[in-house]
N, CA, C and O of each residue as an XYZ file, in Angstrom:
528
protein
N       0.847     -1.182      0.000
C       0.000      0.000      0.000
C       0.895      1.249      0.000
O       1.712      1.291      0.919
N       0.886      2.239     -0.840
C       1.463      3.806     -0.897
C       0.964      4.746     -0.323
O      -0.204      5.136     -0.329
N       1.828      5.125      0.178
C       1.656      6.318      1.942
C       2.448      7.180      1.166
O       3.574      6.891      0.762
N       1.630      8.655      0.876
C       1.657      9.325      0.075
C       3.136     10.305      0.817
O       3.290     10.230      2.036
N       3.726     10.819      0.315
C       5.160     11.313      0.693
C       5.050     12.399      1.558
O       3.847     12.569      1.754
N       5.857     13.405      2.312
C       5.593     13.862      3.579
C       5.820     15.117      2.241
O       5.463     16.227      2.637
N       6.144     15.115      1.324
C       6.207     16.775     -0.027
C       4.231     16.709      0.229
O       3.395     17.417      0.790
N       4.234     15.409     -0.571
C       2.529     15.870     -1.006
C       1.547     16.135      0.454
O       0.514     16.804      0.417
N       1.799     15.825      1.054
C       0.760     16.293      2.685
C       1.556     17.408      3.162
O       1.456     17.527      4.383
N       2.118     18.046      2.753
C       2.639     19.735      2.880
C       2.681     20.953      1.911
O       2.818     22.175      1.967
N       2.408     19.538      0.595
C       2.918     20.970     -0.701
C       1.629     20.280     -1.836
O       1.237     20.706     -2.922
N       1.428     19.687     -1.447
C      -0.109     19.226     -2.998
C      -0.862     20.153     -3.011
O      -1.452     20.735     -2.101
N      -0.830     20.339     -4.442
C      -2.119     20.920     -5.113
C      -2.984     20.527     -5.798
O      -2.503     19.715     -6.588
N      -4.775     20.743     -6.047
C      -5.022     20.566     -7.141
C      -5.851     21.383     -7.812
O      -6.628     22.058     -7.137
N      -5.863     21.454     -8.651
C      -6.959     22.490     -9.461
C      -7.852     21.601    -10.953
O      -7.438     20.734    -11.722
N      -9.103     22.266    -10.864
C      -9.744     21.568    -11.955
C      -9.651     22.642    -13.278
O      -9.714     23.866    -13.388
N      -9.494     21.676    -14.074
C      -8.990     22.490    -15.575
C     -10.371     22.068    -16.687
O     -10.525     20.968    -17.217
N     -11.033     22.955    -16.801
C     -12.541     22.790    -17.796
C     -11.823     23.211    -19.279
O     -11.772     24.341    -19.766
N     -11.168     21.674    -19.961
C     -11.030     21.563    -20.879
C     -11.972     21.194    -21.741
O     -12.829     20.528    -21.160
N     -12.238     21.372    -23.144
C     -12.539     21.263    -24.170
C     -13.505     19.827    -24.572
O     -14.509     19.790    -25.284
N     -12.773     18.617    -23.805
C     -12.588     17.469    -23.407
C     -13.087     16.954    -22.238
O     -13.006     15.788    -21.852
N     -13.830     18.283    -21.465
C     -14.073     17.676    -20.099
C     -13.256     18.534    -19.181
O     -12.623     19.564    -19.416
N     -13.449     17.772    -17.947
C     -12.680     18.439    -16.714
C     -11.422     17.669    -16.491
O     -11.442     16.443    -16.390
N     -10.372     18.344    -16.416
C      -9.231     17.884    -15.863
C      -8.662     17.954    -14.790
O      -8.892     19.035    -14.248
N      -7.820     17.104    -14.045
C      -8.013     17.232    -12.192
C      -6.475     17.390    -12.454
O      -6.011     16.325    -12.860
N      -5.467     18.462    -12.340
C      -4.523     18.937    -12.099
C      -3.672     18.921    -10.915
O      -3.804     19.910    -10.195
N      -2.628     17.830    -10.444
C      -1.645     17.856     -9.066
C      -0.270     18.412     -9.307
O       0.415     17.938    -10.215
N       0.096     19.211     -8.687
C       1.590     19.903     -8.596
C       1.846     20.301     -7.248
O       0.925     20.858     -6.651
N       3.283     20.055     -6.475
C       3.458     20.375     -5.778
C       4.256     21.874     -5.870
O       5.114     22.232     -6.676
N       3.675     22.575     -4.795
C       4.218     24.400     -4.612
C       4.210     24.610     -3.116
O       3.510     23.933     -2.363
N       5.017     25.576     -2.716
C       5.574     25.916     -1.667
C       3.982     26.883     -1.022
O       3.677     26.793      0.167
N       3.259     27.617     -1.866
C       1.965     28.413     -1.620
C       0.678     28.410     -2.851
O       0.719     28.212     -4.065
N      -0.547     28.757     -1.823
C      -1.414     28.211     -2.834
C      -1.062     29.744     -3.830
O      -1.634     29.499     -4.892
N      -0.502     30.951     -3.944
C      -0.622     31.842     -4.752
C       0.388     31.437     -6.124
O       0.423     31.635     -7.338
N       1.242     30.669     -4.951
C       2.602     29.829     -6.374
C       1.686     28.753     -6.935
O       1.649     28.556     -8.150
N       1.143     28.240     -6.311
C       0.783     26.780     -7.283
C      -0.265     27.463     -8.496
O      -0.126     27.179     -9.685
N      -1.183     28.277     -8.057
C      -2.187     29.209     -8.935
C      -0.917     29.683    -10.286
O      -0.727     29.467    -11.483
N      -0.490     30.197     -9.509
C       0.317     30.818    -11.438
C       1.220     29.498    -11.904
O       1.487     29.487    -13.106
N       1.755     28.322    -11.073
C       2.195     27.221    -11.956
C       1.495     26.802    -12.729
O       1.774     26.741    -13.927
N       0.118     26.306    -12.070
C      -0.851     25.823    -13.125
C      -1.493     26.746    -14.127
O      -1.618     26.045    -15.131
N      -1.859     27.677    -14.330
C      -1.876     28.798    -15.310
C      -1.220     28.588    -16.182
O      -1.742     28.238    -17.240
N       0.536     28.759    -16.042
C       1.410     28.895    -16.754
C       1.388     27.636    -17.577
O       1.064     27.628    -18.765
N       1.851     26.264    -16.695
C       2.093     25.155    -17.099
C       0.232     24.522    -18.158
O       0.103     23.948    -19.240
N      -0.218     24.734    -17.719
C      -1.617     24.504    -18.465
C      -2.259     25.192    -19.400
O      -3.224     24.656    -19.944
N      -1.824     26.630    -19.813
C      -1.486     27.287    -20.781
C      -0.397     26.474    -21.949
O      -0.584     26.216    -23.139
N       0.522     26.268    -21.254
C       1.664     26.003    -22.430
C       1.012     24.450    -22.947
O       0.931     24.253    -24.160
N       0.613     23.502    -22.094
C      -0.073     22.326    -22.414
C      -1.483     22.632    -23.735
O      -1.882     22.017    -24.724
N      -1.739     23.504    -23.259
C      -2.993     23.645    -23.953
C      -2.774     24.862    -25.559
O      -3.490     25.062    -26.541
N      -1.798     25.269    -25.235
C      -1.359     26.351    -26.403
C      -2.565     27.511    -26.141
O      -2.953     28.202    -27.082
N      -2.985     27.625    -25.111
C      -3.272     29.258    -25.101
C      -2.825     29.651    -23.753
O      -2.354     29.317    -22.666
N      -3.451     30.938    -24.828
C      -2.795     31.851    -23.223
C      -3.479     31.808    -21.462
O      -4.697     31.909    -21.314
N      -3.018     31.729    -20.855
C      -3.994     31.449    -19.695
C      -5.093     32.038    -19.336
O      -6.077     31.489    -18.842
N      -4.897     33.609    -19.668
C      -6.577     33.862    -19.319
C      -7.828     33.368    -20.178
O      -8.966     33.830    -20.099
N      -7.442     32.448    -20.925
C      -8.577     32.142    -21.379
C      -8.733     30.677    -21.307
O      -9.281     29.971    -22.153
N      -8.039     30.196    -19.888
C      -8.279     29.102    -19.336
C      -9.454     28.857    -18.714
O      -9.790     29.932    -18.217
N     -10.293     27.999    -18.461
C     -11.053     27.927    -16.971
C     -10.627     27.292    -16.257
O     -10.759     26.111    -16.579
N      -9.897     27.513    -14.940
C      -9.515     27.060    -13.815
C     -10.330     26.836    -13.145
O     -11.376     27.396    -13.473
N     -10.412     25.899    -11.793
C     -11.080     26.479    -10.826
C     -11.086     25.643     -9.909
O     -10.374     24.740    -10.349
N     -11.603     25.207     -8.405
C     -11.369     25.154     -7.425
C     -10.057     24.560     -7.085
O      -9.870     23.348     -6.981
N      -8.954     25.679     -6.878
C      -7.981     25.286     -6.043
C      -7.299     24.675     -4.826
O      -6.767     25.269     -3.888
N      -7.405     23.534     -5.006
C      -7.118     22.848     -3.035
C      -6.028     22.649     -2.626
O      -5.099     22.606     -3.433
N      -5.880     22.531     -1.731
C      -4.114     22.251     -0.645
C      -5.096     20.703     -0.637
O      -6.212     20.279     -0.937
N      -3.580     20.202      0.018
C      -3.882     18.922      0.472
C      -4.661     18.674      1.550
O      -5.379     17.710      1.817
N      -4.377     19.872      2.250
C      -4.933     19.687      3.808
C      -6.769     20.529      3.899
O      -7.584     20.723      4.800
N      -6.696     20.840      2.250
C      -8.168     20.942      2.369
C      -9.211     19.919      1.387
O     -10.435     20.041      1.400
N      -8.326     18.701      0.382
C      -9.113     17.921      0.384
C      -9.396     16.977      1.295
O     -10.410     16.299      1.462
N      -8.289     17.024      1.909
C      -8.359     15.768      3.215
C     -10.010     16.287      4.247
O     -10.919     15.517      4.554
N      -9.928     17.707      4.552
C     -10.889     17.739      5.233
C     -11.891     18.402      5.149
O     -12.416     19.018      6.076
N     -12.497     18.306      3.307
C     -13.607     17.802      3.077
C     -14.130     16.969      2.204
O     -15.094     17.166      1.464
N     -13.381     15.907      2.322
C     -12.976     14.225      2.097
C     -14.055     13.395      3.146
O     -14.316     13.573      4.336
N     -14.416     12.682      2.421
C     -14.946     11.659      3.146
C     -14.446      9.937      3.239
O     -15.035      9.063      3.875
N     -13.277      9.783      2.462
C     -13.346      8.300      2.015
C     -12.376      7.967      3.564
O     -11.891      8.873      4.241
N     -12.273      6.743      3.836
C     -11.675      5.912      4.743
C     -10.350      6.240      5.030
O      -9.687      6.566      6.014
N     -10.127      5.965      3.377
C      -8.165      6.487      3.315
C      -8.109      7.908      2.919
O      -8.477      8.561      1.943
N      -7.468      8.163      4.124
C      -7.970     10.014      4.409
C      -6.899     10.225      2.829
O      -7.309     11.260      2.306
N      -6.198      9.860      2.304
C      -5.131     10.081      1.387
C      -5.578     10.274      0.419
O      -5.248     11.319     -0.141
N      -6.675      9.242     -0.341
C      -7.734      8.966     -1.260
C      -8.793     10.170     -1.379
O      -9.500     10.440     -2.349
N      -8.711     10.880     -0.028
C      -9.661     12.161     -0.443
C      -8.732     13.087     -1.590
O      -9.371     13.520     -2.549
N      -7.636     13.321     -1.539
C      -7.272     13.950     -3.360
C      -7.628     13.360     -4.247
O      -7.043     13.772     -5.249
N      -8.445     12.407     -4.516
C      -8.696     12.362     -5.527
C     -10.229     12.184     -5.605
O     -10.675     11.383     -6.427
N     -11.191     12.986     -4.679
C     -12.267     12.802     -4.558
C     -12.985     14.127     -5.238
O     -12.869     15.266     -4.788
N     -13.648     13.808     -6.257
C     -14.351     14.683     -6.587
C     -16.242     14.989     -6.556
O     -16.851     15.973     -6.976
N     -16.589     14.178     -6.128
C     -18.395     14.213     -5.705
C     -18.014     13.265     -4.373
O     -17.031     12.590     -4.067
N     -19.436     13.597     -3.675
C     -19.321     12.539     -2.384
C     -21.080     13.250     -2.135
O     -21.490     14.382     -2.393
N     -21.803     12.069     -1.551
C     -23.336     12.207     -0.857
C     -23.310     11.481      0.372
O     -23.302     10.268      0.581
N     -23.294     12.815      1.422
C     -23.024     12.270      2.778
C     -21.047     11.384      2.939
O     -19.937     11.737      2.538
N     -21.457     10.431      3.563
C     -20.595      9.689      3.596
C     -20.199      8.463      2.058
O     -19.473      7.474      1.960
N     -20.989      9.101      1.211
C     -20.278      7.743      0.157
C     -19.880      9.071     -1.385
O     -20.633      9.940     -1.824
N     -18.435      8.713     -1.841
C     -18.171      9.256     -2.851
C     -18.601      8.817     -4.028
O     -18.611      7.603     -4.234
N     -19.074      9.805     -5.104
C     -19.706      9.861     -5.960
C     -19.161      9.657     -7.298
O     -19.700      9.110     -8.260
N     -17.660     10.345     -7.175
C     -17.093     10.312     -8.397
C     -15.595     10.598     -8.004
O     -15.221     11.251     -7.030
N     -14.728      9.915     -9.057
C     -13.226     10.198     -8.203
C     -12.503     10.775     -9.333
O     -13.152     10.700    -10.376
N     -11.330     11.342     -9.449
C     -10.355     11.517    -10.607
C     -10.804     10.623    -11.535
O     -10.820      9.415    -11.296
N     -11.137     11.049    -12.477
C     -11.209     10.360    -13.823
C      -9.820     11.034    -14.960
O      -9.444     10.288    -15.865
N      -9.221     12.300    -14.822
C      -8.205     12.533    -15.902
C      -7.485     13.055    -15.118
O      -7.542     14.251    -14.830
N      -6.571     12.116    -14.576
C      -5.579     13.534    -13.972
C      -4.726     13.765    -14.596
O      -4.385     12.956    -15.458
N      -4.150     14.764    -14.443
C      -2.698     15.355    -15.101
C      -1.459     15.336    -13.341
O      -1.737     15.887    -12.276
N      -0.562     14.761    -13.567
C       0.426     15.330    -12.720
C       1.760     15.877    -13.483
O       2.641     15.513    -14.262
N       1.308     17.004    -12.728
C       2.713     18.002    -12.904
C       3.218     17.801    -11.703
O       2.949     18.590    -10.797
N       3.906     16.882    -11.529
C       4.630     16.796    -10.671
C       5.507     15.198    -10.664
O       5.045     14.144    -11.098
N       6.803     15.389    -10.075
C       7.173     13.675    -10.202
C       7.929     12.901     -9.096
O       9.027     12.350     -9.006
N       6.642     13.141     -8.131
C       6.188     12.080     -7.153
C       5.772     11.680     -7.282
O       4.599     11.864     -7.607
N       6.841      9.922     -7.029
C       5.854      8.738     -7.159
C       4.686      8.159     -6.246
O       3.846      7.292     -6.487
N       4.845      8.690     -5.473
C       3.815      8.041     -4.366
C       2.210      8.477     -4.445
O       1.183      7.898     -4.093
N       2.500      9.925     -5.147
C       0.972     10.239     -5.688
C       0.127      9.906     -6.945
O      -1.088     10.029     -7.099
N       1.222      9.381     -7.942
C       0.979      8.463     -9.024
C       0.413      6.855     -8.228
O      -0.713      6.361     -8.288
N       1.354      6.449     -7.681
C       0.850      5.114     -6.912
C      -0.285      4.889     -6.077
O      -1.055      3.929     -6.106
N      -0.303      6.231     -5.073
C      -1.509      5.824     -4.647
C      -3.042      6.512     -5.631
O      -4.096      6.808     -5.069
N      -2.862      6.611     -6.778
C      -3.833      6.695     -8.163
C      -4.253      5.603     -8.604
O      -5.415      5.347     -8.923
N      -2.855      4.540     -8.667
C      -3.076      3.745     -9.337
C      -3.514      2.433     -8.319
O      -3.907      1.401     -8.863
N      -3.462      2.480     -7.377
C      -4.316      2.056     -5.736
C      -5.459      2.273     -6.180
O      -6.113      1.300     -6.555
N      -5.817      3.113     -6.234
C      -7.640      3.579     -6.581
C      -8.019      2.713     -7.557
O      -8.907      1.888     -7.343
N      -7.185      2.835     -9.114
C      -8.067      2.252    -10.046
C      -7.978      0.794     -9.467
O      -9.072      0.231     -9.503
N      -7.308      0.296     -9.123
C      -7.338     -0.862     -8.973
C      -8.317     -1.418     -7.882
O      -8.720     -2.581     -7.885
N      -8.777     -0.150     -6.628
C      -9.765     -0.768     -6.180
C     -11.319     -0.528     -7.187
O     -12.252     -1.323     -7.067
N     -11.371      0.405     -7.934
C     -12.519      0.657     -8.843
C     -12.639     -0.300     -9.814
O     -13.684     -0.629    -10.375
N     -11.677     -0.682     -9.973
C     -11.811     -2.017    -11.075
C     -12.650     -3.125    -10.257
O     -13.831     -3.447    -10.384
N     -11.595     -3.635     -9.320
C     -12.414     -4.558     -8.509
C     -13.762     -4.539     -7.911
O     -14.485     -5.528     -7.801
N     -14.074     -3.221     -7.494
C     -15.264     -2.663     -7.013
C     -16.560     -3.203     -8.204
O     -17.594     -3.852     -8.049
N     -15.901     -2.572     -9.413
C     -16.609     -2.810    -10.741
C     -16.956     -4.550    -10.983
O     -18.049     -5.111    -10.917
N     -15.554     -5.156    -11.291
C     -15.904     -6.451    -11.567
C     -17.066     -7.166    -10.179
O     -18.161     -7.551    -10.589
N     -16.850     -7.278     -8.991
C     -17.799     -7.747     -8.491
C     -19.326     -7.034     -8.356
O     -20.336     -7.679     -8.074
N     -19.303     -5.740     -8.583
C     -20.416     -5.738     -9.011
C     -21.493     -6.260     -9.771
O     -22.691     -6.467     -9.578
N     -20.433     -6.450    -10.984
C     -21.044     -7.381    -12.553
C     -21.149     -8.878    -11.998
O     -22.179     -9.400    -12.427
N     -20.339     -9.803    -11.106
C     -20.494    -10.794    -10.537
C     -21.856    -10.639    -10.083
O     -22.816    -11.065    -10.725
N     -21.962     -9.929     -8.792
C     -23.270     -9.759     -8.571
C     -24.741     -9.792     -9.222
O     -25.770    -10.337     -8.822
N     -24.534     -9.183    -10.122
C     -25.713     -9.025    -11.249
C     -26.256     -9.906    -11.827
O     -27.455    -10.175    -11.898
N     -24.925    -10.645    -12.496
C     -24.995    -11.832    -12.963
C     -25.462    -13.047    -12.362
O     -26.306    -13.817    -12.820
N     -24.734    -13.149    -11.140
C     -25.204    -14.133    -10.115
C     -26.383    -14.139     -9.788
O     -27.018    -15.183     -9.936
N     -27.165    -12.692     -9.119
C     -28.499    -12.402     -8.343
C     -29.488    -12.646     -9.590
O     -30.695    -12.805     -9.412
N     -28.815    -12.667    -11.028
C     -29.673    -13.111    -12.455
C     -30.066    -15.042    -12.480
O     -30.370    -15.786    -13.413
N     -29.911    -15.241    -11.306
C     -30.278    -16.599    -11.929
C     -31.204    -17.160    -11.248
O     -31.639    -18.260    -11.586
């Protein structure tokens, strides 16, 4: 299991990027949320070939504010929580981008899909099964 690095529970960011394509869930680590705001600007501008103000950005989080208004178990797993009703999440990272190259926040991503996969396949077990 990946225990996310002592950078990302001091310096994570994320911001959602309303691309063309959908929403994009943006992680970079920065020293302040006013630095991480013009990294991602800058860096998501140059990704995207325009200029940034005619980006849509928008809700900017620290780590220590998805964690606490996060609901999932693995308080860690709240970065990548994007809907939640009450206590059950709704929807998680579906595109992320990391600008950044820590592995431990890639890993514990790829933790997730792998419980969503599984989550998924026994569901379809279920279905199938309760079908007979």
């Amino acid at each position: 299991m990946t225990t996310l690095s002592n950078d990302c529970r001091t310096s994570l960011y994320r911001i959602i990027w309303e691309s063309g394509e959908g929403s994009v869930q943006a992680f970079a680590l920065e020293s302040r949320r006013e630095t991480a705001r013009r990294f991602f600007q800058a860096a998501i501008a140059l990704i995207a070939g325009r200029p940034a103000d005619d980006l849509e950005l928008c809700n900017l989080y620290s780590f220590r504010d998805l964690v606490d208004n996060g609901v999932s178990e693995d308080e860690e797993l709240r970065v990548f929580e994007i809907g939640s009703r009450g206590e059950l999440v709704t929807a998680w990272v579906n595109k992320p981008l990391f600008l950044t190259t820590d592995p431990t926040l890639v890993g514990k991503w790829a933790e997730l899909q792998v419980q969503l996969a599984a989550q998924a396949a026994q569901d379809v077990i279920r279905r199938v099964g309760g079908g007979r």
